[in-house]
C-alpha positions as CSV (number, residue, x, y, z in Angstrom):
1,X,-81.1,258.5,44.0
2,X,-82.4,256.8,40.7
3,X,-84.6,258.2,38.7
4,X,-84.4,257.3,35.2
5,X,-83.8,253.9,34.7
6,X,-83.9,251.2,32.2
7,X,-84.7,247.4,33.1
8,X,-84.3,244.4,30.7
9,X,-86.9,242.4,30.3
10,X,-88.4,238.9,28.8
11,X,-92.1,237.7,29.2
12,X,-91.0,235.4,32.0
13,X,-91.8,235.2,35.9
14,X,-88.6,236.2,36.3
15,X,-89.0,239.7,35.1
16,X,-92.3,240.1,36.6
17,X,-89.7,240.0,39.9
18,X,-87.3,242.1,38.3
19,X,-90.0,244.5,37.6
20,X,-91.4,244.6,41.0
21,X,-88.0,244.8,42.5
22,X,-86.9,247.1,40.5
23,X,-90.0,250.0,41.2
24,X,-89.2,249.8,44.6
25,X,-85.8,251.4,43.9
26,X,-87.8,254.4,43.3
27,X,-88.6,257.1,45.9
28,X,-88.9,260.6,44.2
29,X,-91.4,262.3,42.1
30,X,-91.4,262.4,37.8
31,X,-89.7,259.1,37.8
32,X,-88.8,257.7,34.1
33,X,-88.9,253.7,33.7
34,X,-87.7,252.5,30.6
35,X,-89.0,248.7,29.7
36,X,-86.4,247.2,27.0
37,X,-88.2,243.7,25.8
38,X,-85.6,241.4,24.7
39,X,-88.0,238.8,23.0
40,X,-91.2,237.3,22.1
41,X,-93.2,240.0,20.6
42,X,-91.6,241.1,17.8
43,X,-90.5,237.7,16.2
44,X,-93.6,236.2,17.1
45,X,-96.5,237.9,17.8
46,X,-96.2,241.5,15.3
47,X,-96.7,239.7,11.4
48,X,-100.5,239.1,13.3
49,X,-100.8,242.8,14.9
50,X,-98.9,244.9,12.2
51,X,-98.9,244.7,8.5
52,X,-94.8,245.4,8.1
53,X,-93.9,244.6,11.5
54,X,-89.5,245.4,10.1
55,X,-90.5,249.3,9.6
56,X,-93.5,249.7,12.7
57,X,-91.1,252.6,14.4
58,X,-91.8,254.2,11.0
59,X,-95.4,254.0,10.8
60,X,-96.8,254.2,14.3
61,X,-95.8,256.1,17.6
62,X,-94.5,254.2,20.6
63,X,-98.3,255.1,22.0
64,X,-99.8,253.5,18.6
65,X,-97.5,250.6,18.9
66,X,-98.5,250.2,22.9
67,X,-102.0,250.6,22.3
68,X,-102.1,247.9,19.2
69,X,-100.0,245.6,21.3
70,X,-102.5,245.7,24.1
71,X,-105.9,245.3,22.7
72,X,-104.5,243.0,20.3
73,X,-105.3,239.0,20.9
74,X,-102.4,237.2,20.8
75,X,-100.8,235.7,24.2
76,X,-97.5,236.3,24.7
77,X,-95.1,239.4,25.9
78,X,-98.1,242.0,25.1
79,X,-99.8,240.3,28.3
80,X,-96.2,241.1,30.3
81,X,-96.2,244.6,28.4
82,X,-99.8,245.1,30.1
83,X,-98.5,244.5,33.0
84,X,-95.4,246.6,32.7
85,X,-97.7,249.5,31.8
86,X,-99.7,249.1,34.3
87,X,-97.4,249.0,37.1
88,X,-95.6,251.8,36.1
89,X,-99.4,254.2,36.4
90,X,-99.9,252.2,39.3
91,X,-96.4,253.9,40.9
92,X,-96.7,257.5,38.7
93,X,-93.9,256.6,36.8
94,X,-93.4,257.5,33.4
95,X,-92.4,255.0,30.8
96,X,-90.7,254.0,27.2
97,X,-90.6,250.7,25.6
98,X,-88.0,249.5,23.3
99,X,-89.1,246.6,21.3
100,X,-87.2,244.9,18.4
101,X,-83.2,244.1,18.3
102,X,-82.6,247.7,16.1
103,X,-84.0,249.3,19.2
104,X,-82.0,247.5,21.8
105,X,-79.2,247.1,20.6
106,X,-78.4,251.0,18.7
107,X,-81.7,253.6,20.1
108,X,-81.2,251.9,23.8
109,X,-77.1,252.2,24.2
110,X,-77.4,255.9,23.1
111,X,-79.9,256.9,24.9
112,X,-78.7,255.0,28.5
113,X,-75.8,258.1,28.3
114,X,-79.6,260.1,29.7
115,X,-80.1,257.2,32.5
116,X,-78.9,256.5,36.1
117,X,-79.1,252.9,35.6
118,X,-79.6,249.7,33.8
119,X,-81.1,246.6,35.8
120,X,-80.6,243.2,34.0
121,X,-81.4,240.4,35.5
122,X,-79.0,237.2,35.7
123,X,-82.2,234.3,34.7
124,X,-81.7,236.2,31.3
125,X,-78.7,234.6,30.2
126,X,-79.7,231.4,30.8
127,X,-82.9,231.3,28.8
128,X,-83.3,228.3,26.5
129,X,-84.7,231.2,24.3
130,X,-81.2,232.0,23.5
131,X,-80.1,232.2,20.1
132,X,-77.3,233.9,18.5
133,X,-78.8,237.4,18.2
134,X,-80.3,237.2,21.2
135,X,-76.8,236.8,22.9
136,X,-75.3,239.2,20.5
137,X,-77.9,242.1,22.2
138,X,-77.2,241.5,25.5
139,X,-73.6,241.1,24.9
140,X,-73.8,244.7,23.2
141,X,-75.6,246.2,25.8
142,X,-73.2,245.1,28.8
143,X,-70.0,246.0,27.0
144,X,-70.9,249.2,25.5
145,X,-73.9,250.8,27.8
146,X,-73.2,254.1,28.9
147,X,-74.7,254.4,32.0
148,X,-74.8,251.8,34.7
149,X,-75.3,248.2,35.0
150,X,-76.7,246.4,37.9
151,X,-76.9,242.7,37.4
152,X,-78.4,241.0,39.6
153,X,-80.0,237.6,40.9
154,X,-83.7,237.6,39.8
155,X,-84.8,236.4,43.0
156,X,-83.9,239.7,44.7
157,X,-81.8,238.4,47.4
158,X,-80.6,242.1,48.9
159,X,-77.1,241.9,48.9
160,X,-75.9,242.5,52.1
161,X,-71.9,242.3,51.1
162,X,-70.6,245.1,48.9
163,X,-66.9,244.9,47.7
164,X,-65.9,248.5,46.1
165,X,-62.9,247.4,43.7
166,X,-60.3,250.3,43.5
167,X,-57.5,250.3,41.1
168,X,-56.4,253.9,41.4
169,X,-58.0,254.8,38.0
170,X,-60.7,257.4,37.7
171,X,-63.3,255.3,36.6
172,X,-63.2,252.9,39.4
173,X,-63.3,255.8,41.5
174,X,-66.6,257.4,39.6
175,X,-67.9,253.6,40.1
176,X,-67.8,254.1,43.6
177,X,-69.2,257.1,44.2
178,X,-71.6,256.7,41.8
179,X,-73.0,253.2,43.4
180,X,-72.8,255.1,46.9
181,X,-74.8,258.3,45.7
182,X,-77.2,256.4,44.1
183,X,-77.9,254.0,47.0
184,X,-76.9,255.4,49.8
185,X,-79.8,255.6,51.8
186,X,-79.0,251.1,52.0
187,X,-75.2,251.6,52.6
188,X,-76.0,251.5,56.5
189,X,-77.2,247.7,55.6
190,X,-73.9,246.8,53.7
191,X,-71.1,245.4,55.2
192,X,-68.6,247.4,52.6
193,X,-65.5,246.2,51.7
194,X,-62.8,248.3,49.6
195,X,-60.5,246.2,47.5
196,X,-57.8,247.8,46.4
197,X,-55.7,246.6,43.5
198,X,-52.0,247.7,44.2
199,X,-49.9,250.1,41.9
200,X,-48.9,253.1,42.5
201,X,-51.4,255.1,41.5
202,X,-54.2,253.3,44.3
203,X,-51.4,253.8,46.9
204,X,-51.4,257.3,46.4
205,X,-54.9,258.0,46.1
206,X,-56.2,255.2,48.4
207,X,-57.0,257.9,51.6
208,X,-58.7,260.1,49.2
209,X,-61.4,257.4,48.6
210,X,-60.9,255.7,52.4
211,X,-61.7,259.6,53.1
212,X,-64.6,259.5,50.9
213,X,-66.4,256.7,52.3
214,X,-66.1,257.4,55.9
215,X,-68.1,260.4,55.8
216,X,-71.3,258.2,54.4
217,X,-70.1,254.8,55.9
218,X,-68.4,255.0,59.2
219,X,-67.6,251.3,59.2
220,X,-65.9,249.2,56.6
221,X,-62.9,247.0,55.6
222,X,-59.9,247.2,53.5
223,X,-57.8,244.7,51.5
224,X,-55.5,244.9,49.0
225,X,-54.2,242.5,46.2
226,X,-51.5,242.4,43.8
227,X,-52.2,243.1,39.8
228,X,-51.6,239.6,39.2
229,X,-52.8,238.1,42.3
230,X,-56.3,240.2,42.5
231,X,-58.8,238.1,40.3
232,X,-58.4,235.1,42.4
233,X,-58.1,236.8,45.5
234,X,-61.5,238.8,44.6
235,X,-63.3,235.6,43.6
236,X,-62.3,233.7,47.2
237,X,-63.5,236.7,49.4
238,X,-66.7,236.7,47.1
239,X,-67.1,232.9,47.8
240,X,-67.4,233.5,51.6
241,X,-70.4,235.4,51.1
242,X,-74.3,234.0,50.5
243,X,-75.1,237.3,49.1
244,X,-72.6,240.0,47.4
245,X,-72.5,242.7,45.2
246,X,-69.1,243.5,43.6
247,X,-69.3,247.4,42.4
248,X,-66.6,248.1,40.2
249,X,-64.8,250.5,37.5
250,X,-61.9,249.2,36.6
251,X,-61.3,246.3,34.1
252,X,-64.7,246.1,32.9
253,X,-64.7,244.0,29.8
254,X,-62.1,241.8,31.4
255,X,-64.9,241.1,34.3
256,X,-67.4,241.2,31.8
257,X,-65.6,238.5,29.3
258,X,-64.2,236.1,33.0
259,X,-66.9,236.7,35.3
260,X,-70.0,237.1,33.5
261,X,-69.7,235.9,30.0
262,X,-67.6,233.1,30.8
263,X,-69.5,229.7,29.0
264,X,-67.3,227.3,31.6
265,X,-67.2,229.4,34.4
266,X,-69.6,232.2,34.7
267,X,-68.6,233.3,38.2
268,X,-71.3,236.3,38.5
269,X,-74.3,234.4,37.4
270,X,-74.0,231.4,39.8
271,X,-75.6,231.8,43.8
272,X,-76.6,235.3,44.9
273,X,-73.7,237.5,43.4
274,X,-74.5,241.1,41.7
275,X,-72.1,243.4,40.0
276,X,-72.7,246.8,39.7
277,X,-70.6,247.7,36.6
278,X,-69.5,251.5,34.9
């Protein structure tokens, strides 16, 4: 089950749905929910809240910072931060805010190695906001997180397909078993699908995970691709699903740098696709 887990955020509507979504995820006691704000604050709002807004981690507490931020007047993220806060009492669940890029981008990816997840939502990448260090961060935080990632659509379509990519390697098997450990209790929902990407190695060790999966999943497909026949073969039996999630360990930046980052052809960011990525 999830229990500590961090969510990206912006002051949009969209988050507020992330937000939401993301709680509900939640179902055991001393919960900790991490709020990472990407933008608005900082650049705009703490010259009128702090005096040297580029050194605040060294003159105030996170608390200090909070409290300023809310009972301050200005009318941006701080109103989505209130929120945020108040949610999180609302559900008992205990909470840390990371607020400028320093934060984000160095504190937040050593400290996800202490998390069970990271929930970004897709709308984030195609904020008109974006500007080259804004891209840089989340860039950072997708390649070199160390717990993690669930991107997913911000309208919080459940994804009903989930396609388990196998290569044979460890890590894509630790990305299976971690996604089904962590959300098992909606696997009986899924219609799950192992891909396996054929070598040798997945071959061999293909019944250990076909094994693994049947004792928490009784019923669920297999196919199997060739190394150089797999992308295209992965991204036709995602098209013939409304809603997917692709969980996978193996090849991540190259899924990270086609799928996801791709300006031309972001494959992951268009319809109701999610990735769960380690």
């Amino acid at each position: 089950m999830v229990r500590n887990m961090f969510i990206l955020l912006d002051a949009s509507k969209d988050s507020e749905n992330l937000l939401n979504y993301s709680a509900s995820i939640f179902e055991k006691d001393e919960k900790i929910f991490n709020g990472v704000f990407l933008d608005g604050t900082l650049k705009e709002h703490f010259k009128n809240i702090f005096d040297d807004p580029s050194h605040i981690t060294n003159q105030y507490s996170y608390s200090e910072i909070i409290q300023k931020i809310l009972h301050s007047d200005t009318n941006n993220s701080e109103d989505f931060i209130s929120r945020f806060v108040e949610k999180c009492e609302e559900l008992n669940l205990k909470t840390r805010i990371y607020l400028n890029n320093d934060e984000i981008g160095n504190t937040l990816i050593d400290d996800s190695v202490y998390s069970d997840l990271m929930i970004i939502g897709k709308n984030i990448f195609n904020t008109k906001k974006k500007n080259k260090a804004y891209k840089k961060t989340i860039e950072s935080l997708l390649y070199n997180s160390k717990c993690p990632i669930l991107l997913i659509p911000n309208n919080l379509v459940p994804f009903k397909n989930v396609i388990l990519l196998f290569d044979g390697s460890q890590k894509s098997f630790e990305a299976i078993k971690l996604y089904i450990y962590l959300f098992e209790n909606q696997l009986q929902n899924n219609k799950i699908i192992l891909f396996t990407i054929i070598n040798e190695i997945s071959i061999e060790k293909e019944k250990n995970i076909y094994d693994y999966i049947k004792i928490r999943q009784q019923y669920f497909s297999i196919m199997r691709a060739y190394p150089d026949t797999y992308y295209n073969e992965l991204k036709l039996l995602t098209e013939q699903f409304n809603h997917s999630l692709l969980v996978t360990g193996a090849n991540r930046d190259e899924i990270i740098n086609d799928l996801v980052l791709n300006n031309k052809h972001p494959f992951f960011l268009n319809k109701n696709r999610a990735i769960f990525i380690l």
